[in-house]
N, C-alpha and C positions, 0 to 999 in steps of 0.2 A: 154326465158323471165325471169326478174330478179324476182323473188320473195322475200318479207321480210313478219315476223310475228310482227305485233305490240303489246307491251304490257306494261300498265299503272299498275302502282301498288300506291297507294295514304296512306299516316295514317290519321286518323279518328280523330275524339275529343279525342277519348278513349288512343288515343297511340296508334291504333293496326294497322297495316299493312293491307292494304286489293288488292287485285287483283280487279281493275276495268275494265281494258278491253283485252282481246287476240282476235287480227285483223289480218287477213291476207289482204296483199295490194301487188299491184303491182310495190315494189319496194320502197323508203323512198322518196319519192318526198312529195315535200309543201302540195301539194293538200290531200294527204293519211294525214299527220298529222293534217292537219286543220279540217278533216271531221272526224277524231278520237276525236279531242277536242270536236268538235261542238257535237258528239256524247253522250258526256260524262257531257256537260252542260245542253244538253237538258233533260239529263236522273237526271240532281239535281244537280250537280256537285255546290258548292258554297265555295269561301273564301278559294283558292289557295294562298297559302303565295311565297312557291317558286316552281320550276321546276329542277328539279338534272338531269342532261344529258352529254353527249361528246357534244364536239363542231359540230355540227352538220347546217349545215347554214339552211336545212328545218324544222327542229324545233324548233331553234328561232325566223324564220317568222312563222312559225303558234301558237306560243305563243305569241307572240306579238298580232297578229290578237285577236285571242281565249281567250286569259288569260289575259289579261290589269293588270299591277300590280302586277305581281307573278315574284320574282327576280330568277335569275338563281344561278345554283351552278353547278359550270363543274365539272365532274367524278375526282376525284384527284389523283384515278390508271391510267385513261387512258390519264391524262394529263400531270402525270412523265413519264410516256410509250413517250408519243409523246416528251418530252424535252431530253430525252434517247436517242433518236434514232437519234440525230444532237452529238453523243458521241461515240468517238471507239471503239470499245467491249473492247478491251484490256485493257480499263480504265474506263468502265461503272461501274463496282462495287463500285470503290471508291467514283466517284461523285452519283450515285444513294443513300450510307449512305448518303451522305452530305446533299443532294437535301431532303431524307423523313424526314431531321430535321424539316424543314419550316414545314412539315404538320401532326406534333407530339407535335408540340402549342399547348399552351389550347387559349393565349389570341394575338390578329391579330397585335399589335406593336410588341412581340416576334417576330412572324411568319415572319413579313415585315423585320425586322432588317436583322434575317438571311439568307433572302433570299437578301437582301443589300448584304451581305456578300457572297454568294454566286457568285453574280453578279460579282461583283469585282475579284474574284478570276480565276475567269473562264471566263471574255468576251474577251482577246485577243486570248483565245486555242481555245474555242466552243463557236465561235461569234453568229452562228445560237441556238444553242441552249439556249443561253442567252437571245434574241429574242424573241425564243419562250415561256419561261419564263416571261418575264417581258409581254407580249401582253396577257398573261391569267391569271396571278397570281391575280387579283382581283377578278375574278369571281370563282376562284379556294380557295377560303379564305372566302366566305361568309358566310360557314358553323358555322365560329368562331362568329358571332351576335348572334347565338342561345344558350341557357345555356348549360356546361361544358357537361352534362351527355348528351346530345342529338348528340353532335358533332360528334364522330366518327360513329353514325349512319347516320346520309345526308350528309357524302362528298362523298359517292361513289356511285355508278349503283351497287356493289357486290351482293345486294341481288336480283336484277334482273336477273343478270347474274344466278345464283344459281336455282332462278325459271327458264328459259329458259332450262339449263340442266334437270331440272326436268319435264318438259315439250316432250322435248325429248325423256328423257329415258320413259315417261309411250304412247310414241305415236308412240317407233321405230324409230324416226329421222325423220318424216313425216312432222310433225305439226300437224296432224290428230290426233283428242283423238279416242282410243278405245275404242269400247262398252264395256260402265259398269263403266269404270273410272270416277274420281271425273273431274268436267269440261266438259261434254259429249258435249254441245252445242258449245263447242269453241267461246263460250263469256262470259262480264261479268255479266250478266243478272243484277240484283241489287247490284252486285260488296261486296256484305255480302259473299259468300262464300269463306273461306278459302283453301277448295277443297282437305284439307289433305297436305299442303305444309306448318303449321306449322308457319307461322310470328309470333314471338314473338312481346310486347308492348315496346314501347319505354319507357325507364324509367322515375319517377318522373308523370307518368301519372294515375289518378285516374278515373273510371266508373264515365261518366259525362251524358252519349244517351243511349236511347234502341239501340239494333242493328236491322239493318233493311236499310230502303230507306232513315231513316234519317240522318245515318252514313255518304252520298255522302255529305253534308255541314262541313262546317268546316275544310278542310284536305286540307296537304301539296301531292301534285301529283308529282311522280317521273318516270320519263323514264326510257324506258325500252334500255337494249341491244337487238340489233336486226340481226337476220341473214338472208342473200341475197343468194340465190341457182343459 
């Protein structure tokens, strides 16, 4: 039986990173993510701007459902991973500098140009990968609407990724928390606990909420990386 662990982490008014939900489901299908939303609306969830995810076709139908209005931002590591991989190893290094220009912009005409340029260079050698490039590079560039100092914080899942291994390492590789550990319940309960994994604030952000239940308003919600056993 496929198992995944689902997990939402959202920022706050405040800037701060917060863990909303660890769910285990039976696998990433539509139905698991829409009942993680609906979980997480029910519990106050308000005023989702965007959703940071991989290309994922069951979480953009259950944000679509769930989230009305919340634009997306595809992963920008695992969507050069994916344009990579239509590239020969023998010659990935070169085009992989070229390729992390486009998403070393601060502002999205930059970014577009060089990836023009990009395109051109490389659609008669890696027609596939040119492809795949041009069919995500808008969603892969959203990141650039938000001010300079935020940007390299929401183009990526990294800090999910980083919570999962952490996740991990204090449960054995289970998913199971051990007794005692921060998280015992294996949920987000009011999604305030930081649990000892340290999120830093996003920058340029000032104390604006108590922290509490009324933290879950206001916040940009970001997907989680997810493993299937």
């Amino acid at each position: 039986m496929d198992l995944a662990l689902l997990v939402a982490v959202g920022v706050n008014a405040e800037g701060y990173r917060e863990v909303l939900v660890v769910e285990p489901a039976g696998g990433e299908r539509k139905g698991a993510w829409r009942n993680l939303l609906k979980g997480l609306v029910e519990r106050g969830l308000r005023g989702v701007r965007r959703v940071i995810s991989d290309d994922h076709p069951s979480i953009r139908q259950a944000v679509m459902a769930g989230l009305p209005g919340a634009s997306g931002q595809r992963g920008v590591a695992h969507f050069v991973r994916n344009v990579l991989a239509h590239v020969p190893q023998s010659e990935r290094g070169v085009v992989a500098e070229e390729l992390q220009e486009v998403f070393v912009a601060r502002r999205r005409g930059t970014a577009e140009s060089l990836a023009r340029g990009f395109v051109e260079r490389y659609r008669d050698r890696f027609e596939r990968a040119v492809e795949v490039l041009a069919q995500g590079l808008g969603e892969a560039l959203t990141y650039l609407d938000f001010p300079s100092g935020h940007q390299r914080h929401i183009k990526s899942t990294n800090v999910l990724e980083r919570l999962i291994r952490e996740v991990k390492r204090r449960t054995g590789g289970w998913g199971l928390p051990r007794r005692g550990e921060p998280g015992e319940s294996g949920h987000g309960g009011d999604a305030e606990g930081h649990g000892g994994l340290g999120f830093p604030a996003l920058p340029g952000h000032e104390p604006a909420l108590g922290r509490g239940r009324e933290t879950h308003k206001n916040r940009d919600l970001t997907r989680s990386y997810s493993s299937t056993n």
